[in-house]
Structures are given as structure tokens and as C-alpha cells.
N, C-alpha and C positions, 0 to 999 in steps of 0.2 A: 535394416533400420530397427527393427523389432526387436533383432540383440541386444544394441547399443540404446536402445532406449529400457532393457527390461536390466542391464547392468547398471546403466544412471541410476534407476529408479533404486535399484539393490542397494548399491554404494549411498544415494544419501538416507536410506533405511536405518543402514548399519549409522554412519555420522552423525544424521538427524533425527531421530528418530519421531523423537516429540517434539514438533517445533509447537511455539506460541508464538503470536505478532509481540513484537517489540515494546509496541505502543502501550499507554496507559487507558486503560478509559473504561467508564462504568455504563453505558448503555448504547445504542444508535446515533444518538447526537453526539457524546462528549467522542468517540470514538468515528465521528465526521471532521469532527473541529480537529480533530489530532495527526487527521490524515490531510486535511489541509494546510497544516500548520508544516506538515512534513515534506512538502514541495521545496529541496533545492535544500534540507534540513536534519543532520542528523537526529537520530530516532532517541538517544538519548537528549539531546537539547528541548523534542519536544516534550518529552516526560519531566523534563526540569523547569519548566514554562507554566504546565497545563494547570499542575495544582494553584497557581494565584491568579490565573484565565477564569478556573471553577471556580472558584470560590465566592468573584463576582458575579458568575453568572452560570450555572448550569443547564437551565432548559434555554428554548428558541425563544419566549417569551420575554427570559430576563436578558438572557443576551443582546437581542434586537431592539432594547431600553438602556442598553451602555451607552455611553458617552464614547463618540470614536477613539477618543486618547486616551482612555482608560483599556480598552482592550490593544490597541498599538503598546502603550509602557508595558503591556502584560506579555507580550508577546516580542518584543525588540530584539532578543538575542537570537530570534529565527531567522532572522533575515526575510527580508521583500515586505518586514512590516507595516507599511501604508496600507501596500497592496492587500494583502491577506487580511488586513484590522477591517477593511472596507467589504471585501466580502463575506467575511465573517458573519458582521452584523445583517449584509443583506438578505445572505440563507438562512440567519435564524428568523429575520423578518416573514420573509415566503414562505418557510417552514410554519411559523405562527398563526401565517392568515391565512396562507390555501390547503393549507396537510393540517390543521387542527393542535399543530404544536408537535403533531408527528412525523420523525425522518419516512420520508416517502420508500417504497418499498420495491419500485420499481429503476431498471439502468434508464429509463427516459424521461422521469419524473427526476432522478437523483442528476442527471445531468446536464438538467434547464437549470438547477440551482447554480450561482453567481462562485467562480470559483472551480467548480466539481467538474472535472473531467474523466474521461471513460475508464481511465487506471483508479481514480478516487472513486468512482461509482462502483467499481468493482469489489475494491475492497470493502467497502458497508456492505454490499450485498452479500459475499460470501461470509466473512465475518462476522455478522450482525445480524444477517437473517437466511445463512448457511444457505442460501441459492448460487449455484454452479457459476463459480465464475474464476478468471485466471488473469488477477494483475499481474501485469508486466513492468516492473520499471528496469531501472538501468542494471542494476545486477543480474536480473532475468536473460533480458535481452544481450549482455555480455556473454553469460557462460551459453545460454541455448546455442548462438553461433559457434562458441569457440571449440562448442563439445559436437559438431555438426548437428543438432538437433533441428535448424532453420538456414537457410539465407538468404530469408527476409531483410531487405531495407530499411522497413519502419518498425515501429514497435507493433502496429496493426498486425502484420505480415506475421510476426512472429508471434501473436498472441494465436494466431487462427492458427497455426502451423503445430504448437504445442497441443493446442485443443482436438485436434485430428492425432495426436500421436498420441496422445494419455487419456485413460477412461476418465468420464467426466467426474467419476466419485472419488479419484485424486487429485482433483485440482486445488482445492481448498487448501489440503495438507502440502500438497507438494510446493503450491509458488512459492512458500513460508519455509519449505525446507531447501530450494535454491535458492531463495536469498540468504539466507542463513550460513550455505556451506558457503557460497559464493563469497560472501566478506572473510568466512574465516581462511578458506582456502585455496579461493579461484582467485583475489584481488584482481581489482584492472592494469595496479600498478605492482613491481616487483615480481608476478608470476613466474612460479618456477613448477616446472612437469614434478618436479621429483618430491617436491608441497603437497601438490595435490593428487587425492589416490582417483577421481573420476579422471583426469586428462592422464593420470600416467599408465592407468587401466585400458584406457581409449587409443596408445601410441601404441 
């Protein structure tokens, strides 16, 4: 396993070298709002939303003073927007009145907020305040099995499974650099071995 995981890690070296998150955003807040907005939501759509979302309201304070419909119109082309317009405003509310208008800095503080689950708490933490952590979404959780890296059932499974395989001072770069290769080269749909140089490296 140690091969195959120190050739993975080579191969998106070479591919990815310098990954950045996708996402838009200027601090711990706007850069919550964007990973919530990104449930179920291309990462470009949310970058084409965020700027007229900010611009009514940037901190927790002015957010959690919107008018619900004002943040739902600002957000409508992400989809599940009731949903997301409603807690939006709820965690910048609780953000406002028990963190002091500050995104909290903690995974259990960050995932009582209305909304924020353990792959969303993740990413603020490692992103936002560079503490070790390894979101998992579905591109993760795709290529990890497909490259035998886990065969975890949940995304839990697979999150602890990666965290045991890779030092923890590569997790931050790394989930960024398997999503990254992953959309360009693993897809869930059309995959071809001969695409991609990690599964045709791995055969």
C-alpha cells in the first residue's frame, strides 16, 4: 500500500502541483457562505452568485439582517435555495451572537451551525485556519476507491482511511489536489484507464 500510495501522491505532484480551492472568497465567513452554497452546486456557479450575495451583506451581522428573499434571489441559481437562504441567515445569526461575529474555529463549534456538516467544517478549518483536516466529497470518495486507496462504505470510512494513509501535513494540499485531478481526469462518467495517468499507472 505504501507503493501505491507514495506513486498517487507522485503522479498528482507532477499533474497538480499547485492546487487552490475553486471557490471565491475573502475571509472565514465569506469562504463558509461559499462552501455552503456549494452542496449539490458547481463551484463555478457559486463564484457567479457570491459577488451580489456580498455585496448585500458580507459580515454575520449584516447577513443575519437580510430579508430572507433577498438572499434566496441572490442565490437561486444554486439550487435547494429556500433551503440554504434559511440557513444562511441562521449561522450568520449564531455566528453574530455567540462567536462575537467570529466564524468559530473549532469542528464542533463549526458543526452545531445550521447547515454545516463535517465535510463543510472541514473545509473552513483547513482552509481558513490551516488546522489538519481532509474533506471528502464525492470526487474524493470516487477516485480513493477506485484507485484502492479505501473500501469504505461512507464517506466517514473513507475519510479515516485516507487520514491513516497520508501524513497529516498533506492533507490540506492533497484533498484539493484529488479533486482537482479527479474532475479533470478520473470523471465518474466516461472514464477511460488510458485518460487517466494514476489508474493507468495503478493497472
Amino acid at each position: 500500500m505504501e507503493n501505491k500510495r507514495d506513486l498517487i501522491q507522485h503522479l498528482l505532484d507532477v499533474y497538480v502541483p499547485n492546487p487552490t480551492i475553486p471557490l471565491h472568497f475573502n475571509d472565514p465567513f465569506t469562504l463558509l457562505i461559499a462552501v455552503v452554497l456549494s452542496a449539490q452546486c458547481k463551484d463555478e456557479r457559486v463564484n457567479s452568485v457570491t459577488p451580489e450575495l456580498f455585496a448585500h451583506a458580507k459580515t454575520p451581522e449584516a447577513m443575519s439582517n437580510l430579508p430572507l428573499h433577498v438572499i434566496e434571489n441572490s442565490i437561486r441559481s444554486c439550487g435547494l435555495s429556500n433551503t440554504k437562504a434559511r440557513n444562511i441567515r441562521a449561522l450568520s445569526k449564531q455566528i453574530a451572537t455567540e462567536y462575537n461575529g467570529k466564524v468559530p474555529h473549532s469542528f464542533q463549534e463549526l458543526e452545531s451551525l445550521p447547515g454545516v456538516g463535517h465535510k463543510t467544517a472541514s473545509v473552513v478549518m483547513v482552509q481558513a485556519f490551516h488546522t489538519p483536516a481532509f474533506p471528502v466529497d464525492t470526487h474524493i470518495y470516487r477516485v480513493a476507491k477506485r484507485w484502492g486507496l479505501s473500501q469504505g462504505k461512507t464517506v466517514t470510512a473513507v475519510e479515516r482511511d485516507l487520514k491513516q494513509l497520508f501524513p497529516q501535513d498533506k492533507w490540506g494540499k492533497l484533498h484539493l489536489q484529488m479533486i482537482l485531478y479527479a474532475r479533470s481526469f478520473c470523471p465518474a462518467r466516461n472514464h477511460s484507464i488510458s485518460r487517466c495517468p494514476i489508474c493507468k499507472a495503478l493497472t
